[in-house]
N, C-alpha and C positions, 0 to 999 in steps of 0.2 A: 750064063757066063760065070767062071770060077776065075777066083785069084791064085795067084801061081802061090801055091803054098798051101790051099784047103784039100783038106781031105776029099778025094774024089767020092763022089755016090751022095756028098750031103750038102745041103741046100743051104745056099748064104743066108748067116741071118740078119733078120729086118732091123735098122734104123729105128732107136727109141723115140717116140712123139715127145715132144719138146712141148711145154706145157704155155698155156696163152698167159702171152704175153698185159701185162696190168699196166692198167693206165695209172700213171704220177697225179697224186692232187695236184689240182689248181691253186697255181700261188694265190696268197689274199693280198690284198689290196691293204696301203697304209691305215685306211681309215679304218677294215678289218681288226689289222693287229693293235692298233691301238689301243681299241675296246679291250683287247682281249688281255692284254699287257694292264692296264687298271682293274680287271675285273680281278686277276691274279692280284694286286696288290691289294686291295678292297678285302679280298678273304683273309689276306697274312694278317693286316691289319684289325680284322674282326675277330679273326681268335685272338689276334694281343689284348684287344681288350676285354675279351671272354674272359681270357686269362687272370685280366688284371681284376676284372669284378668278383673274382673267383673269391682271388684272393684278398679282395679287400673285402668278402662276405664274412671270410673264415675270420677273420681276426678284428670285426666289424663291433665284437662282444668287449674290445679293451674299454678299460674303465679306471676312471683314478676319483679317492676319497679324499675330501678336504679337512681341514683340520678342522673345522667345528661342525662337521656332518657327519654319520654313517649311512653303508649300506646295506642293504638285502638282496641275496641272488634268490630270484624263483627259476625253478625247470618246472615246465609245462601248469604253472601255478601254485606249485609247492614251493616250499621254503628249502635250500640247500644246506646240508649240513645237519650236526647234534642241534638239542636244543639252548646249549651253553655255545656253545660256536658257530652261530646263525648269523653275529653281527659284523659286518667288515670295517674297520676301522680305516686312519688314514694313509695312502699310499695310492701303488698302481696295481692294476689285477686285469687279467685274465677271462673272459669266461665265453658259454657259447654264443653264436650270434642267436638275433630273434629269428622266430618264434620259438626258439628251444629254452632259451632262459632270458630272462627278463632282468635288469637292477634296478631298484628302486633306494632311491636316496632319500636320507630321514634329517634334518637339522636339528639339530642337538641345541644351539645355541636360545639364552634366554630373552623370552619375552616381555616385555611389561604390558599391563595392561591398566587401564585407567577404569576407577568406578565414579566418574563425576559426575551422574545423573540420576543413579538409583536410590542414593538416601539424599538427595539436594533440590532443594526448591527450584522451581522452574522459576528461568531467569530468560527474557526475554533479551533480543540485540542492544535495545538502547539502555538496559537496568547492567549489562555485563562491567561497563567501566564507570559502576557508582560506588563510592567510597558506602562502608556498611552503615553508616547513620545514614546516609540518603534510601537504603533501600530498607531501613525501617522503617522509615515513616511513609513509605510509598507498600510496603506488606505489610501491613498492622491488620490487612483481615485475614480468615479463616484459613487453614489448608487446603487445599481441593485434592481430593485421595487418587484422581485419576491422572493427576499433574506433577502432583508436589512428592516428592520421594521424603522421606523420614527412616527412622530407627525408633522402636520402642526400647526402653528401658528396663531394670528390674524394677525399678521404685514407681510405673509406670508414669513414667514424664517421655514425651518426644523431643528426641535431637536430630540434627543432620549434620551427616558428615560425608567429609568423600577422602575414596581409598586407591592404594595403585599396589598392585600386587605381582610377582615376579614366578613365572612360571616356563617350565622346562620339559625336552623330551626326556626321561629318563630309560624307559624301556621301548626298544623301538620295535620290537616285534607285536607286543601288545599294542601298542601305537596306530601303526599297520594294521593289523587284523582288526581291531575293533572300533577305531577311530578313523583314522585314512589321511584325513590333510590338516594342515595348522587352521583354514581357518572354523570349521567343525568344534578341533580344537579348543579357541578361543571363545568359542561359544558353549562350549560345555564349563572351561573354568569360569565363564563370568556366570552363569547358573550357580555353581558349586561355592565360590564365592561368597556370592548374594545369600545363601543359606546357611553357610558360616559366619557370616559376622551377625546376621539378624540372630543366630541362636547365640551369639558370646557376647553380642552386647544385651541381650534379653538377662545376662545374668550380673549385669554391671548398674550403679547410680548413675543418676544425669549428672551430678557433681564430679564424679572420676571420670566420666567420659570427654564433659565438655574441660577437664582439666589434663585430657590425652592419656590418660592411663585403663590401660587396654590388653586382657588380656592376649595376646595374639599368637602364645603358643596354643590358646586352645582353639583360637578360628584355626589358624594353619592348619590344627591335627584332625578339625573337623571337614576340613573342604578336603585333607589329605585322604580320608576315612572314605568318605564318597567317591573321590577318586581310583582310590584303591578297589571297591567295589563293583567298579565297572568297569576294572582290568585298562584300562584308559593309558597306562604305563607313563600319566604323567607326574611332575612335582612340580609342588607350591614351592619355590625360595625364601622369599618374602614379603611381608605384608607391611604395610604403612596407613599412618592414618595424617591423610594431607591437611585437611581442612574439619573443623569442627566448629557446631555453631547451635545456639537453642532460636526456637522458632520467633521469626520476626517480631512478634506478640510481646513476648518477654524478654526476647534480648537484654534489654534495657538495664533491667531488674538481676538479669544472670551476669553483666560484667560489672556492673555494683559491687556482686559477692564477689564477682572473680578478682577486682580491683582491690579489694577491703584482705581478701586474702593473701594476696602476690604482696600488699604492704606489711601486712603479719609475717608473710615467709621473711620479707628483706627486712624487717624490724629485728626478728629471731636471727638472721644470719649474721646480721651487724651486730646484734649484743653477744651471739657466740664468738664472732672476731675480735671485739674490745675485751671480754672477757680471757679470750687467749693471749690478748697483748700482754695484758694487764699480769696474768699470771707470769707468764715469761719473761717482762721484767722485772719479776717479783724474785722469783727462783727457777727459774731457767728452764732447763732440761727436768727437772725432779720437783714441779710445781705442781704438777699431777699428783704425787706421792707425799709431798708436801701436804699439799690441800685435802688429802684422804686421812691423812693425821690431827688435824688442825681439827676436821668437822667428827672423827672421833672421838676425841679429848672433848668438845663441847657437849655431844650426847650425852657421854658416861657421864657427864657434870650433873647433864639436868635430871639422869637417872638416878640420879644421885648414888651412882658405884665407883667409890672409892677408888675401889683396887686396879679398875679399869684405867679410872682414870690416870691415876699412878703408873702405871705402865706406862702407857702410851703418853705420860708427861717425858719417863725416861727414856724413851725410845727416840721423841723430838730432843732432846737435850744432847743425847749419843750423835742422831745426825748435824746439828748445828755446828757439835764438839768438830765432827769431821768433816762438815760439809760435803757430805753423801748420803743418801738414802738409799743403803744394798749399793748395788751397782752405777748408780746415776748420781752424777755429780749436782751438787746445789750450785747456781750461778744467781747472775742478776743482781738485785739490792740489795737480799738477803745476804749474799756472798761478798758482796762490797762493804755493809755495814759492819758485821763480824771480823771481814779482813780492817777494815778500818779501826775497830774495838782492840782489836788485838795489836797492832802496832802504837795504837796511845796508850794501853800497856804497858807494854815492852819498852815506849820511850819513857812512860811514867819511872817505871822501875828504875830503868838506867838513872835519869836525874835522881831522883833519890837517893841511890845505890854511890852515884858520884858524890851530892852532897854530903851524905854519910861518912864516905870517905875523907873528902878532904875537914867534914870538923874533925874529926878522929884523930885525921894530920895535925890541925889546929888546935888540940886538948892540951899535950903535953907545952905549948908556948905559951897560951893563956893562962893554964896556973902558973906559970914563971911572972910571965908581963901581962897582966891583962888589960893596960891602959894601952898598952902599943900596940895591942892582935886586932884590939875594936878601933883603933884611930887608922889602921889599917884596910880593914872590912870596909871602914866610912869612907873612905880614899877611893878604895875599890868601885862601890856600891856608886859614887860620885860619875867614877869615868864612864862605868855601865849606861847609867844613866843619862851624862851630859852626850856622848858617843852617836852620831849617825846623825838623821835627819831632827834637829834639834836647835830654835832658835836662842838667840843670846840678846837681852832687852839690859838697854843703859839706862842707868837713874844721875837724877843730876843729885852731886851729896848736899849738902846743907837745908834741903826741902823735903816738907812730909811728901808732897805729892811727888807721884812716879810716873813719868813720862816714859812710855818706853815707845822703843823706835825697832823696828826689823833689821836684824845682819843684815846691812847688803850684800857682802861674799855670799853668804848662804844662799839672801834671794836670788843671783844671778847663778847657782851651781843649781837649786831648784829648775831654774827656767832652763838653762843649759841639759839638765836632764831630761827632760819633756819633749823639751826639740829632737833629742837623738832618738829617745820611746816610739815618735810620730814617724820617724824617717826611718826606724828599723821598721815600724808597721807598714809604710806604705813599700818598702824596699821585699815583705815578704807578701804584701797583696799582689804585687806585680811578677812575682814569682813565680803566682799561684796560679796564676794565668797562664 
């Protein structure tokens, strides 16, 4: 059978097969999706923190230096950087995480260290808080070398003393490489120490030692020397000498001398003081220069050189004239007596120079009148005389004997004066307060 419109003679063609038909998933069930709905969030969440470990790997390496520290970066156990540019000072930094590089931080800051048992007698709990006359007479025997710490001397006498010493990182890479940690450290300088002071005081008296006088630039340079030698990259600061003392034995006997001497120091210190008093209010400022003239002038005397002498008389004569010696003025007694000399002087002169004057006035009347210039003079001479604080005594006439009685005006202007002297005195004490 053809459809109206095919080609006659050719055969209808076949219907394309239609492909089978697929079956739809099976919905899932809530408790399905649920799982499958947290499983999804469980992975987002797991790279977030993949993520986040990532990154707090990478930048795992930050690092900050404090002000009394530095650092060192190692990569894979090398040192990073030149050898002048190794040490990282204070701030924040950068670097890779581990195991790629490593920081290592060095403390710069200083240490003390105490040496109170190496040269010091062993002292037991209950001898620690005994005044030192109780622990003499409880150590009056022998040393014991495996107990008792000591110092030899130069003059070979044993002392004990104890020391505290201040010691510091200075190089820290040498530090690092061939030391490593502070307390290593601490234990190399109390060695180094100990070998420096036994050689500096091995060149010292027991008398300077036990009176603290101590070389200590040359322990310093000696513990520094060793230190230096073992590339240690440390420093000595400084050294001190806390405690010093001679062996229980003779204590006794050594603050004797030590007493007898501190009394000669303060005998000597107090006659160089009263000596300085003394000069200074002698001639002040130029008592120094003064007194290098004075003991001058005596030498050449007993030298018996003239000419020396003579100098150096005119030389004191020139500074007296001026009251200076060069540059330095004369003060003090000196300068008071002279200034005092010279103004009775100069008063002397004047009254002279007056009285000169007025007879000279009085020449040409006395050869006219000379009875009336002298009855004058004695009139004068009278008032002078009777004028001021001056009693006046009455005689009865007709009697050898002379009764005499006090002014009374006078007496009462005497006592009248006195009372006002007392009350200006007490009116300027109250003042003064």
């Amino acid at each position: 059978m053809t459809r109206s419109g095919d080609s006659p003679g050719l055969p209808a063609k076949a219907a394309a097969p239609r492909p089978p038909a697929v079956d739809a998933p099976p919905a899932l069930d809530p408790a399905q999706q649920s799982l499958a709905e947290a499983l999804r969030v469980s992975f987002a969440i797991l790279k977030l923190a993949m993520l986040a470990l990532l990154v707090a790997y990478a930048f795992s390496g930050t690092f900050s230096v404090g002000s009394n520290e530095v650092a060192l970066r190692l990569r894979f156990g090398d040192y990073v950087g030149d050898p002048g540019n190794r040490v990282i000072e204070r701030g924040t930094y950068l670097a890779a995480p581990f195991p790629f590089e490593q920081i290592v931080k060095v403390d710069t800051r200083p240490t003390t260290l105490v040496l109170e048992r190496e040269f010091w007698f062993e002292t037991t709990s209950q001898e620690s808080g005994l005044t030192r006359g109780q622990l003499q007479s409880r150590r009056a025997m022998p040393l014991h070398p495996l107990r008792d710490g000591s110092l030899i001397t130069g003059d070979s006498n044993i002392a004990h003393a104890q020391w505290t010493l201040t010691w510091r990182v200075d190089d820290p890479v040498a530090f690092l490489t061939n030391v490593g940690s502070k307390q290593l450290a601490a234990d190399i300088v109390r060695l180094v120490a100990q070998q420096g002071i036994v050689q500096a005081v091995a060149q010292l008296s027991a008398d300077d030692l036990l009176r603290g006088i101590v070389n200590r630039e040359l322990a310093v340079g000696l513990m520094q020397e060793r230190l230096h030698a073992m590339r240690t990259g440390l420093v000595i600061d400084q050294l001190a000498l806390d405690k010093v003392s001679a062996p229980m034995r003779v204590a006794g006997s050594f603050d004797a001398v030590t007493t007898a001497e501190s009394d000669r120091a303060g005998r000597i210190v107090s006659a160089q003081q009263e000596r300085a008093r003394i000069l200074g209010e002698t001639a002040g400022e130029a008592s120094g220069k003064m007194l290098a003239l004075v003991s001058g002038y005596e030498q050449a005397i007993e030298r018996g050189d003239a000419r020396a002498a003579e100098s150096i008389q005119a030389e004191l004569d020139a500074a007296l004239a001026a009251l200076r010696v060069g540059e330095t003025p004369i003060g003090g007694e000196v300068a008071r007596v002279i200034n005092a000399a010279k103004t009775y002087r100069t008063q002397v002169v004047e009254r002279v120079a007056s009285e000169a004057q007025a007879f000279r006035q009085l020449l040409p009347q006395y050869e006219k009148n000379p009875r009336l210039v002298l009855s004058k003079l004695w009139e004068d001479a009278r008032e002078t005389i009777l004028t001021g604080d001056v009693e006046t005594f009455y005689t009865v006439p007709g009697q050898l004997e002379l009764q005499l009685n006090r002014d009374p005006k006078l007496q009462k202007e005497r006592q009248k004066e006195q009372l006002r002297s007392r009350k200006r005195a007490q009116e300027e004490a109250h003042s003064n307060r």
